[in-house]
N, C-alpha and C positions, 0 to 999 in steps of 0.2 A: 827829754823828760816826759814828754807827753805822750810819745810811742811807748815808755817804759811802764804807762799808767794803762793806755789802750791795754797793751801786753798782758799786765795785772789784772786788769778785770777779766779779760778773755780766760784766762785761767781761773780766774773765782767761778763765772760763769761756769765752764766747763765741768770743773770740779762738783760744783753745785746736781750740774743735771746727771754727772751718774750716780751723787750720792740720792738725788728724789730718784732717779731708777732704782734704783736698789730697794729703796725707801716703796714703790709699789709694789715689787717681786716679791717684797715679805710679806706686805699686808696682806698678797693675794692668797699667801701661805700661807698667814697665820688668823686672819681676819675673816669671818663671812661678810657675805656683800653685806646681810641685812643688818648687821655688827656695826659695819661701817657706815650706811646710810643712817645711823643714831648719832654718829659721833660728826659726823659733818653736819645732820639739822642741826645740832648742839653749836658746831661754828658759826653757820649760819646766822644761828638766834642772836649767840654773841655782837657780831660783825652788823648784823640788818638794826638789833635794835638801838646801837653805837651810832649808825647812821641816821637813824629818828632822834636819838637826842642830839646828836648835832646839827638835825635840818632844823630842829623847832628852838633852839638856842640861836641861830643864827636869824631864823624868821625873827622872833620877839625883839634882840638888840638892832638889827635895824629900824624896826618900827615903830621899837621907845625911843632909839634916838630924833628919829624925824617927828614923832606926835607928841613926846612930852612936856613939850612948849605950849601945845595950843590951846586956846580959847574953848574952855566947854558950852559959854553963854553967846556964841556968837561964829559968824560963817569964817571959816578961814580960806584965802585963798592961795594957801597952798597945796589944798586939795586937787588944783588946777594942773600943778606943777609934778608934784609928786607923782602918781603913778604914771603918767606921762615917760619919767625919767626913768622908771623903773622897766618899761616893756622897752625902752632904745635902751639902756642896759644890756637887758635879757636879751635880745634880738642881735646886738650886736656880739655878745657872747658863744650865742649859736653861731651864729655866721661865722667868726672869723676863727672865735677858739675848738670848740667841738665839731664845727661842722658837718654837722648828722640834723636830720630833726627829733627831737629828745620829747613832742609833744603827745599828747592822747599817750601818758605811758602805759594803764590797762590795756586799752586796744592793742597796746604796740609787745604788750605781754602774751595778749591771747594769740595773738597774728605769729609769736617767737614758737607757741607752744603748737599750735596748727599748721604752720607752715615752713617753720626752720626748725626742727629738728629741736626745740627750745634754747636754742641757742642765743645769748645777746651777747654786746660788744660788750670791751673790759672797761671802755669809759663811762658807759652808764652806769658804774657802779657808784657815782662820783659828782656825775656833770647835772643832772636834774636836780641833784642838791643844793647845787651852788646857783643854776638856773632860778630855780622855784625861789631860794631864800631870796634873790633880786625881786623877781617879782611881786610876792607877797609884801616882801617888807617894806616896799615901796608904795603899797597901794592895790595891786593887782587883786580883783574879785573872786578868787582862785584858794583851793585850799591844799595841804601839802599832801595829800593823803595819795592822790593818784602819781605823783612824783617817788614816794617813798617805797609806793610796792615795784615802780618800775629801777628802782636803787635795788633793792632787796631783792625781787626775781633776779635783776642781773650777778646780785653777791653769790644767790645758789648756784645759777649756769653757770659762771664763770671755776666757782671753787670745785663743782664737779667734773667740770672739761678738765682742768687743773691734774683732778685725780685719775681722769682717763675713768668717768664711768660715763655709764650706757645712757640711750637717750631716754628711755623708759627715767630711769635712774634720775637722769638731767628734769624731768619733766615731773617728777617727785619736790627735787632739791629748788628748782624754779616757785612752785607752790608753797613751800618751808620758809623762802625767802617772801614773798606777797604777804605772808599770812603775818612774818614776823614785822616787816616794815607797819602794817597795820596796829598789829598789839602793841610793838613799843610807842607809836605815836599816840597811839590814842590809852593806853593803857589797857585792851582790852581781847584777853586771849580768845576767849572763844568766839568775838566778832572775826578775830586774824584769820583764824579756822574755818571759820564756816563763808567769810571771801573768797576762800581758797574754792570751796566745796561751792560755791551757792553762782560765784559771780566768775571765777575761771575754769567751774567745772571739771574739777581734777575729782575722778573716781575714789570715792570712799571705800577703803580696802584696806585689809590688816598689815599690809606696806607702807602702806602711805600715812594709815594716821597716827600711828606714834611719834615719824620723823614731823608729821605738821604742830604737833603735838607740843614736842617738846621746844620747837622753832617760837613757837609763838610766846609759850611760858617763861620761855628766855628771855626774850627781848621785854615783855612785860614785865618779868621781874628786874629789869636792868632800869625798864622806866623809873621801876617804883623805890630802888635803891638809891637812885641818882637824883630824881623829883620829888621824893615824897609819896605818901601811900594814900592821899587823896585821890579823890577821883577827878577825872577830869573839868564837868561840870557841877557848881557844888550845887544839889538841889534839898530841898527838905520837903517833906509832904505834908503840908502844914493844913488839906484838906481832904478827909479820907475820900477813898473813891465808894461811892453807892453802888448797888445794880440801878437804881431807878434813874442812873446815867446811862445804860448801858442803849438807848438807840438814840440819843446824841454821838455817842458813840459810834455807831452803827453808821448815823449820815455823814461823820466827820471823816470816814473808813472813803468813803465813795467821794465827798467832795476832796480830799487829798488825791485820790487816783486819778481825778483832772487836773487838778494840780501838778503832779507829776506827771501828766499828758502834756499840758501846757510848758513845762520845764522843757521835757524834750523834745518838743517840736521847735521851740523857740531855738532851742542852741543847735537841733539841725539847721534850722532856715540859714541861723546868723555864721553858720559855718561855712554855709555854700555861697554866702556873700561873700565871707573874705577868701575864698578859693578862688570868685574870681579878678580879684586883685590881685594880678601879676606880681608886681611891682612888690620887695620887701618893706620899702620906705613909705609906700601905700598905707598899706597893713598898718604900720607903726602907728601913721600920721591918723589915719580911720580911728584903728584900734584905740590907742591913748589919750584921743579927743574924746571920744563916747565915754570912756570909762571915767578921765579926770573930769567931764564935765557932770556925769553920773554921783559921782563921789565927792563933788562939791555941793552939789543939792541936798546929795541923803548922804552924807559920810558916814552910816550905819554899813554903808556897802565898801568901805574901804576893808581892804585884808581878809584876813577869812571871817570877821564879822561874830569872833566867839565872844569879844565883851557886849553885844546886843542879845547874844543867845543868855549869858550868864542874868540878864539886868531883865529878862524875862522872866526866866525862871524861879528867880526871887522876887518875883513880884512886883520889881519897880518897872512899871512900863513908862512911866514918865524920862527914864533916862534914854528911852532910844530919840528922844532929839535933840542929844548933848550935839554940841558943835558944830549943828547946822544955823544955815538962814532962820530956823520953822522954834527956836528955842524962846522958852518963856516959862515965866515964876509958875504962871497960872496952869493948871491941870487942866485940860480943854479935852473929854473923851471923843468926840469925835473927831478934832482934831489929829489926834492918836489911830485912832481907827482909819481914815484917811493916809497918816503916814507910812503907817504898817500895809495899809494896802498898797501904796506904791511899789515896800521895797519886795513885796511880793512880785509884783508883776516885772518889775526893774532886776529883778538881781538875777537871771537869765540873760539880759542883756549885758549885764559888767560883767558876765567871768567870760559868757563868750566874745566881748569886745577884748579882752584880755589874752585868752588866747588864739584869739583871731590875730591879735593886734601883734603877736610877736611871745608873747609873757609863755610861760609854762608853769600849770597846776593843775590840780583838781577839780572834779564836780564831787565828790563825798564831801565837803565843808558848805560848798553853796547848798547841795541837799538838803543839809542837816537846818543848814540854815533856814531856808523858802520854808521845810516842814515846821521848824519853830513857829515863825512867824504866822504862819496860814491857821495851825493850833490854837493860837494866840488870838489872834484876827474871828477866828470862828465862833470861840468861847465868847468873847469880848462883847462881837455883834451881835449874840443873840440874848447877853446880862443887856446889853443897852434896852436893847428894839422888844424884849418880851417881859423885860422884868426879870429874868431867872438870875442864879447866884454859879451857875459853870464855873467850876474854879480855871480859870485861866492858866494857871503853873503846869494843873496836871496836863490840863488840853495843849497846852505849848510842847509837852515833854511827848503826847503821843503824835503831835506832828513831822518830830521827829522821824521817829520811827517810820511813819506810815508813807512821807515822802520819798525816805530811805530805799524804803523797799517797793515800792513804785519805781521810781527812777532807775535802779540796781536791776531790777526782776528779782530781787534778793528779802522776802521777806523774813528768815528764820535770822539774816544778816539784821540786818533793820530791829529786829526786837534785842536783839543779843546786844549790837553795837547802845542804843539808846541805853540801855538798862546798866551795860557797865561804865558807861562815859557818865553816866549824874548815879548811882544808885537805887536808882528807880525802880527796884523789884516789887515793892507792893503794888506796883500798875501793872503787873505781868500781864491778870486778864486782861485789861482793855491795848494794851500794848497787839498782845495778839488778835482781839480782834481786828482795831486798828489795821495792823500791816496787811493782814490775811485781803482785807475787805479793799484797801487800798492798789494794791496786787493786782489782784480779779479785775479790778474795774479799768485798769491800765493794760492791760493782758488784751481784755476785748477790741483794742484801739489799738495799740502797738506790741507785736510777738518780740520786738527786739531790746534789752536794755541800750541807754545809753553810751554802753562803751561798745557792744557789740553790735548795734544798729551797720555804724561805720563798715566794718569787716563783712557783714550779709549784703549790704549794698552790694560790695564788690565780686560778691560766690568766696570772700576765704572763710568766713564763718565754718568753722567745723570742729570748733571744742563742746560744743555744747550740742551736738549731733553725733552719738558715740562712733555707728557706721560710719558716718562721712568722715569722722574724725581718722580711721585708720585706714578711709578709704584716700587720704590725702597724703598717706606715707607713702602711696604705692605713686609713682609715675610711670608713663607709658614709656621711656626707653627701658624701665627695670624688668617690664611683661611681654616687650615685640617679640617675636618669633621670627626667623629670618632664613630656615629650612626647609620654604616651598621655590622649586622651581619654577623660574619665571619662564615666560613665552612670549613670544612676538604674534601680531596680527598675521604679517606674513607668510606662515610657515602654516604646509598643507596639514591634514589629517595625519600623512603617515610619520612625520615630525611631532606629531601632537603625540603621538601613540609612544614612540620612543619616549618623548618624556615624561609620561605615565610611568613607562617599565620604571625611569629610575627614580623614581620617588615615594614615600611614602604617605604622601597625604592625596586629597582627594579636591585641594583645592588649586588654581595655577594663574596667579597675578600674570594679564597682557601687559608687557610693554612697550612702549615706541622707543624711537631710535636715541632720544634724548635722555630716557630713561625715567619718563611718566608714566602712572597707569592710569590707562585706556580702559580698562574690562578686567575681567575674571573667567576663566574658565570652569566650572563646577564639573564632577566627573562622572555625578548621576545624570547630569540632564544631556551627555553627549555618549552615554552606554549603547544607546542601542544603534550609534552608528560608527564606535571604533571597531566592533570587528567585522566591518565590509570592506575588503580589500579596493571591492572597485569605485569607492568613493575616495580613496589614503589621498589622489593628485588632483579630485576636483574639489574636494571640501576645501578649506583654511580657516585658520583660526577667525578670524574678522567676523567669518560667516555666525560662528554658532559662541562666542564668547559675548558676557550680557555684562550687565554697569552692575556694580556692587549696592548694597541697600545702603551704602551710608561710606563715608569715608573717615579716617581718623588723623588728624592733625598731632605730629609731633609738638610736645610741651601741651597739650589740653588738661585738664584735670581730670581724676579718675572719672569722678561725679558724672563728666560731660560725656564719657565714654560710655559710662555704664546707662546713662540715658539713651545715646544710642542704639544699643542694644536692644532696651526694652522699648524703645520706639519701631525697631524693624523688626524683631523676633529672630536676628543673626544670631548663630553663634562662631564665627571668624568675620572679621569687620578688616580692611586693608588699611595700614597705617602710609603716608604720605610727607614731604615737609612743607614746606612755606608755599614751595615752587610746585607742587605736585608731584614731584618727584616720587616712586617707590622705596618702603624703607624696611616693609617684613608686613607683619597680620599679627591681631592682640585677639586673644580668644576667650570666650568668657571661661573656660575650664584651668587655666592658668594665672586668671586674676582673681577668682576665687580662693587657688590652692595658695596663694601669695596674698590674701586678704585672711586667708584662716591662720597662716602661718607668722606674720602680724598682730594678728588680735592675740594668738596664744604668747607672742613675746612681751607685748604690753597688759594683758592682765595676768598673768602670772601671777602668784600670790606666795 
C-alpha cells in the first residue's frame, strides 16, 4: 500500500513538473518579462502581507495570553520568567528545528542581495515568523519588522527562482517582498518603498518601481481589509505646531542623532560580547537573565513596547509605570522623567540581550521606540526645568522619526514611516527637519547604518556602493586567463625564444618543478637580448625573470583585486591558490569588459 502511494505521488509530481514546464514556455511566448514582473510583485504583495498579519496575530495572542492577568499597581514576577522562556524557546527552535541562523534578517537580506545572487532558502519564508512570534510574545525587546522583511524578501526569491527569472529580476522581486513585509505590518506603503530604496538600496528605475509599487499597496491594502483602516498609532494633534518651535526643533534633530549614535554603539558593543560566548546555553543563560531582569524593573521594555508608545502620544505619561516596582496614585514629574530616562538608555540593552541571548527580532520597533521616548524625555525636561509649555505628544511623535532615521541611515524612511503609523502629516515640517538634522549628525560619527555596519566590518558591504556592488558579481575564476605559456627557471635563452615563437602574448609565468610561481618573464625587458645567438646556452631563464608586482589569490574579492592593481600600476597580475600554485593571470582589460558587461545586464531599463 505504501509503495502504491510513493508510486502515486511520483506521478503527481511528475505530471506536475511538465505541466509548470509548459506553463513557462508559454509565458515566455506569450508574456513580456516586464508583464510578468507586475504580476508576481502582485503575488508577492498578496503572500508577504498574509505573512504580516499572521506574524502580528500570533505576537498579540501570545502576549495577551501571558499579560492579561497582571497587576498594573504593582511588580510582577513573572516578568522574571517570561522572557527568559521565550529566548530558550526560540534558541531551541533554531537549533534543532530550522537549523540555520534566521537572525540580523536585513543584514542577512543585504548580504543575499550582494553576495548570493539574492537568493534565500525556502524556509525563511516561514521560520522567523514562527521564531520572532516566540520571542516577542514572550517578552523579548525586539520588534517584528526586521523578521517580516527577511519572510517577505525570501517569498520574492523564492517565487522568482520558482519561475526561472534572472537574478537582476530576483533582486527586484527580493525588494517587492522587504517593501511589502514592511507595509503590511506596519500599514504603511510608502515607508515599504522607500526601505526598499533608502535602507537595501535597490536602484530606483522605471523597472523596479511599479513592481515595488504595487508589492507594498498590496499587502497594505490586505492590512487594512483584514485590521481596520486605522492607523497604526492612534495620535491626535491636540497642539498645533508653531514656527517659534522650530530651533527646539532644530536641537531635538542633533540630540536624537546621539541618541541614535548611542543606540548603535551600544548594540554593536553588546553583540561582540555575546559572540564571544561560545557556548549556545551561554548566550540563553546571559541573554534571558539581563533581559528578564531588565523587564522586571521597567516592564515598559517587555515586547516591542507599542502600548508605552501609544500612552505617549496621548498624553498619558503617567501610564508608562503601570506594572512595575516604580507604580503610584501620585503624579511625581520627575519621577517620570527619571523613568523615561532609564528606559532610554536600557532598551538597547534588552533587544540586544535578546538577540544576543538566542531570541530573533528587530531593531525598527526599539527605534521607534528610544525615538518616542528621548522626544518625550526632551520636551518634558525642558517644560520642567524652563517653564515652557513643548507639547510633549508632538515632540514624542518627532522622536520618532528622527531616531528612525539615525539609526536606518534612512531619513526620507523615518518621516514616511512616522507620519503613516499615527497620521501625523501636519508635522510634516518639523518631521523633516527632525530626521534631516538627526542624520547628519549620526553620519559624522558612524558611515554605517545598523544593519549594514555588520557586512562593512567584514568587506561584504556592496549594495550600497553601486561599483562595488557589480564589482562583486564578478569572481576571479569567471576573469583568469589561462593562455600564456608557462617556463621553467631552467631552461636557457634559446628555449626561452621558442616559446615566444609560440605564443601570443608578451607575458610568461616561471614555474618550478611542483608547479609554483617563482617569477615572470616580461618580453620587453629581455628584447634586446633574444636575438643574440651567442648568448641562446649561457643565458636562462633564473637569470633575467623578475617577481611580479603583486600576486592574486584564488576566491579574493574583485574589490581586493582591483586594489591591487591600482597599488602597482599592473596591468596583468598572476593568479595563484592556497599553496602558490599557478593558475593563469587576471588582466585589468578583461575585468573591465566583464564589469561593463554586468552593469549593462543589471541596469537595463
Amino acid at each position: 500500500m505504501l509503495n502504491k502511494i510513493i508510486g502515486l505521488l511520483i506521478i503527481v509530481n511528475n505530471r506536475f513538473d511538465r505541466w509548470f514546464h509548459a506553463m513557462l514556455l508559454w509565458r515566455e511566448k506569450h508574456i513580456k518579462e516586464k508583464t510578468f514582473v507586475i504580476i508576481l510583485a502582485l503575488m508577492v504583495g498578496i503572500v508577504a502581507g498574509s505573512a504580516a498579519l499572521a506574524l502580528k496575530w500570533l505576537i498579540h495572542a501570545i502576549s495577551g495570553l501571558l499579560t492579561a492577568h497582571l497587576a498594573i499597581n504593582e511588580g510582577n514576577y513573572l516578568y522574571l520568567i517570561y522572557p527568559l522562556i521565550g529566548i530558550l524557546f526560540t534558541s531551541l527552535y533554531v537549533k534543532y528545528v530550522v537549523r540555520d541562523n534566521i537572525s540580523h534578517g536585513v543584514t542577512r537580506v543585504l548580504y543575499a542581495i550582494s553576495q548570493n545572487k539574492s537568493r534565500l532558502k525556502r524556509h525563511n519564508m516561514y521560520t522567523s515568523v514562527i521564531a520572532s512570534s516566540l520571542t516577542i510574545g514572550f517578552g523579548g525587546s525586539v520588534g517584528a519588522e526586521g523578521p517580516i522583511v527577511y519572510t517577505g524578501a525570501a517569498i520574492g526569491s523564492n517565487l522568482g527562482r520558482a519561475f526561472r527569472m534572472s537574478p537582476r529580476i530576483l533582486m527586484i522581486l527580493v525588494g517587492c517582498g522587504a517593501a511589502a513585509g514592511i507595509a503590511g505590518i506596519f500599514k504603511a506603503p510608502i515607508a515599504g518603498m522607500l526601505f526598499t530604496l533608502e535602507v537595501l538600496m535597490l536602484d530606483l528605475t522605471t523597472v523596479s518601481v511599479m513592481p515595488l509599487l504595487i508589492a507594498s499597496i498590496t499587502a497594505a491594502t490586505m492590512a487594512y481589509v483584514f485590521t481596520g483602516y486605522d492607523v497604526e498609532f492612534f495620535f491626535i494633534q491636540s497642539e498645533q505646531f508653531a514656527t517659534a518651535r522650530i530651533p527646539y526643533v532644530i536641537l531635538l534633530g542633533v540630540v536624537l542623532g546621539f541618541v541614535s549614535l548611542y543606540f548603535t554603539k551600544t548594540m554593536n558593543m553588546m553583540e561582540n560580547v555575546f559572540r564571544r560566548l561560545s557556548a549556545s546555553w551561554k548566550k540563553v543563560l546571559v541573554g534571558g537573565s539581563i533581559l528578564a531582569l531588565l523587564v522586571f524593573i521597567f516592564p515598559p521594555l517587555y515586547g516591542e513596547g507599542y502600548g508605552s508608545i501609544m500612552g505617549l502620544l496621548n498624553g498619558d505619561a503617567s501610564s508608562i509605570v503601570n506594572n512595575s516596582l516604580f507604580y503610584s496614585d501620585r503624579f511625581n514629574e520627575w519621577w517620570i522623567l527619571g523613568f523615561v530616562a532609564a528606559l532610554v538608555l536600557l532598551k538597547s540593552f534588552a533587544t540586544s540581550a535578546t538577540n544576543g541571548g538566542g531570541g530573533v527580532g528587530g531593531t525598527f520597533a526599539p527605534s521607534l521606540y528610544v525615538g518616542c521616548m528621548s522626544g518625550f524625555l526632551f520636551a518634558y525636561a525642558i517644560n520642567i526645568t524652563f517653564g515652557l509649555d513643548l507639547s510633549t505628544k508632538n515632540f514624542a511623535l518627532m522622536g520618532m522619526a528622527g531616531v528612525m532615521s539615525g539609526v536606518m541611515h534612512a531619513p526620507l524612511m523615518g518621516i514616511f514611516l512616522t507620519a503613516e503609523l499615527t497620521g501625523g502629516y501636519d508635522l510634516f515640517l518639523p518631521l523633516l527637519i527632525v530626521s534631516t538634522i538627526s542624520y547628519g549628525t549620526i553620519k559624522m560619527f558612524e558611515p554605517y547604518s545598523i544593519y549594514t555596519m555588520r557586512l562593512a566590518r567584514e568587506g561584504k558591504l556592496l549594495t550600497h556602493h553601486k561599483d562595488k556592488a557589480v564589482l562583486t558579481l564578478l569572481k576571479v575564476s569567471n576573469v583568469i586567463e589561462t593562455d600564456f605559456v608557462a617556463v621553467r627557471p631552467e631552461m636557457n635563452l634559446r628555449e626561452m625564444v621558442g616559446a615566444i615563437s609560440q605564443s601570443s602574448r608578451n607575458l610568461f609565468p616561471v614555474i618550478n618543478t611542483d608547479g609554483c610561481l617563482i617569477g615572470v618573464v616580461i618580453l620587453d625587458e629581455i628584447r634586446n637580448i633574444m636575438f643574440r645567438p651567442d648568448l641562446y646556452k649561457r643565458m636562462y631563464v633564473s637569470q633575467f625573470m623578475s617577481m611580479p608586482p603583486a600576486r592574486v589569490e584564488m576566491g579574493q574579492s574583485m574589490e581586493t583585486v582591483m586594489k591591487a592593481f591600482d597599488d602597482t600600476g599592473a596591468w596583468n597580475l598572476p593568479v595563484v591558490d592556497a599553496d602558490g600554485k599557478y593558475m593563469g593571470f587576471v588582466s585589468k582589460s578583461k575585468i573591465f569588459n566583464s564589469y561593463r558587461r554586468v552593469l549593462r545586464h543589471y541596469s537595463e531599463d
